[in-house]
N, C-alpha and C positions, 0 to 999 in steps of 0.2 A: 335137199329135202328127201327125208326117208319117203320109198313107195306105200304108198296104202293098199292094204288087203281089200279086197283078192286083186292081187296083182293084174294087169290088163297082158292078154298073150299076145303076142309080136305079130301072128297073124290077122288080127284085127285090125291095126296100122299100118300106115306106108312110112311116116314120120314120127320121130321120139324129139321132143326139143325141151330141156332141162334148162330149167331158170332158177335161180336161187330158193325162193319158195313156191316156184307154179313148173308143173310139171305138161304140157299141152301134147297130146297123141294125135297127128292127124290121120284123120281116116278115111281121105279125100283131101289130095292138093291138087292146085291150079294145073299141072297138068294132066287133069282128070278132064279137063273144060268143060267142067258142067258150073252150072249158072247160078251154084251154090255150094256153102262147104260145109263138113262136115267133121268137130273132132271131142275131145273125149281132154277136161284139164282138171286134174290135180290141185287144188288152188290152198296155201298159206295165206302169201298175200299179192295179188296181181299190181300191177304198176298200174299209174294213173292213165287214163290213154285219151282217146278220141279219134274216130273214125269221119270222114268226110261222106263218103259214099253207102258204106255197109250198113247193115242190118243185123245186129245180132239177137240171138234168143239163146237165153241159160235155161237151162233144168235141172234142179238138182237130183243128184242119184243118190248124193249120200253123204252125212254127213248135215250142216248150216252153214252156211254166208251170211253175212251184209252187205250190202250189195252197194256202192256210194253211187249215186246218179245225179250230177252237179251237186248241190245242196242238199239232196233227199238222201235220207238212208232208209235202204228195206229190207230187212231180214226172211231170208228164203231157208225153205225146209223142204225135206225128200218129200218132191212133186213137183213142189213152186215153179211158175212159167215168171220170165219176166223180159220182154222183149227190150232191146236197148238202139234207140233210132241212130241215123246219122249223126253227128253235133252234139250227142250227150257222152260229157267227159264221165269216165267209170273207171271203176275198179269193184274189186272184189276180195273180201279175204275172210278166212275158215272161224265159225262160233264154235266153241264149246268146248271138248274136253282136250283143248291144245294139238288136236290130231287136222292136220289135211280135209279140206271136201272135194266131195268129184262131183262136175257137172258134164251136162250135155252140151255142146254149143253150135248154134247152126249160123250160117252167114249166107247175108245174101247183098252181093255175090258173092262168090268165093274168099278167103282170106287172101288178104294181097299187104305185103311189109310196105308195099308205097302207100296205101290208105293205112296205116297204124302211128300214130302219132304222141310219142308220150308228154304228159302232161305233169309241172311241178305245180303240185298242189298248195294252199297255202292256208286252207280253209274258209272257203270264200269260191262261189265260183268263179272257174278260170275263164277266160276270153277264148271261142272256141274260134278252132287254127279253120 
């Protein structure tokens, strides 16, 4: 995935993690142990997922989303808050002139790869894990 202008400086991050189309900068990981996280993603198109424990919240900075939340779709623009609970299956991917969006993204608790679960979508909600 090309980077989007203006590029994010290395100082800001501890973590760069490159996914096909989602580019995720953490700005705070679990060994920070604080009792929430904090990072900065690039988003084409995010994979389907589902969290057990977490809490997340998007903001966008730049750019549109659609945001898929089981069944619902909801289109976020630079501001838009949209908190995503425990047990709802999401994804995420960029509107508009074919370019990347960036959001904000907070968690609580922390991001943890044991609570991140990907989900094959099928159009129909999935059975949450």
């Amino acid at each position: 995935m090309k980077d989007l202008e203006p590029t994010i400086d290395p100082r800001l991050f501890q973590s760069r993690k490159s996914f096909e189309a989602e580019t995720v900068y953490e700005v705070t990981t679990a060994r920070d142990g604080l009792p929430f996280g904090i990072a900065i993603a690039d988003i084409e198109q995010s994979q389907p997922h589902v969290h057990r424990v977490t809490t997340e919240t998007y903001t966008v900075v730049q750019g549109s989303i659609e945001l898929a939340l089981d069944d619902e779709r909801v289109v976020l623009h630079v501001g838009d808050v949209a908190v995503i609970r425990p047990g709802v299956v999401h994804s995420a991917r960029s509107i508009g002139e074919g370019h990347a969006a960036r959001i904000t993204v907070t968690t609580i608790p922390e991001f943890s790869v044991d609570d991140y679960f990907p989900v094959e979508v099928t159009g129909v909600a999935e059975e949450r894990r």
